[in-house]
N, C-alpha and C positions, 0 to 999 in steps of 0.2 A: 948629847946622846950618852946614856951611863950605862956600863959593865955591869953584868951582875950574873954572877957562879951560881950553875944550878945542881943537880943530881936528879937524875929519872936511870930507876935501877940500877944506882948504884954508880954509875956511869956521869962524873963532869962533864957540863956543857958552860958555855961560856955566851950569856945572849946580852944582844943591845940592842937598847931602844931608847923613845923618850917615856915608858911608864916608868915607874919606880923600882926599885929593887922591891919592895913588900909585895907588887903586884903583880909582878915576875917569878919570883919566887911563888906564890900563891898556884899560880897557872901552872906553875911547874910541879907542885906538892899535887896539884888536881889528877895532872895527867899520868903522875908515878904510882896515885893509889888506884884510879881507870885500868891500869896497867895490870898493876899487881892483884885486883880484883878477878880479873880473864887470867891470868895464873893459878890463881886460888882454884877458879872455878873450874880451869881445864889442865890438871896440874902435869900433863906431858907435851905442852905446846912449848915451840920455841919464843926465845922472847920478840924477835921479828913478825912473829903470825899474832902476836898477846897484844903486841904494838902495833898493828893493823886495826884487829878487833875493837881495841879499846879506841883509836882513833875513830870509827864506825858507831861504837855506842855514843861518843861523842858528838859525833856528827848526825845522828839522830835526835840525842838533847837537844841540840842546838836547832834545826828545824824542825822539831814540836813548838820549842818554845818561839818560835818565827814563827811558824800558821798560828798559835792561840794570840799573840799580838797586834798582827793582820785581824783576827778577830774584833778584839777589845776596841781597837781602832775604827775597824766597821763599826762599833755598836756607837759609839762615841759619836761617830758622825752624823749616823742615824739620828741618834736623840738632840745632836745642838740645831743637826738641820730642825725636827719637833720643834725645840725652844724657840727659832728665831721664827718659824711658822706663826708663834705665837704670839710672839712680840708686833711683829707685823702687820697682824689679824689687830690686835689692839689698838 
């Protein structure tokens, strides 16, 4: 398991896991500009209510992109169930 120093506004954090440092870091540069993006936009919020929201817009990427996947995956089945309809039939 490896250490690896991060910053979200400004603010060291200290995370471990088994990803990498690059992709720890990464995660962590995402969620300081999420952050500072709901600052920018509502520039008399505190940083606790910035840090809500942007976990919120977050958490809505994240299931968008979870229903269009469930998607692609229906469609996918769809069409190999088709393929093998066809093979079959042959």
């Amino acid at each position: 398991m490896s250490r690896t120093e991060i910053q979200i506004l400004g603010q060291k954090y200290t995370l471990k896991g088994e990803a990498s440092e690059e992709y720890m870091k990464e995660l962590a540069a995402y969620v300081d500009a999420k952050i500072k993006e709901v600052l920018r936009k509502s520039p008399g919020i505190n940083p606790l209510n910035a840090s809500i929201l942007a976990a919120l817009n977050i958490a809505e990427e994240l299931h968008g992109l979870k229903k269009e996947q469930e998607i692609v995956a229906k469609n996918i089945d769809e069409k190999a169930s088709i393929l093998t309809s066809l093979f079959e039939e042959g």
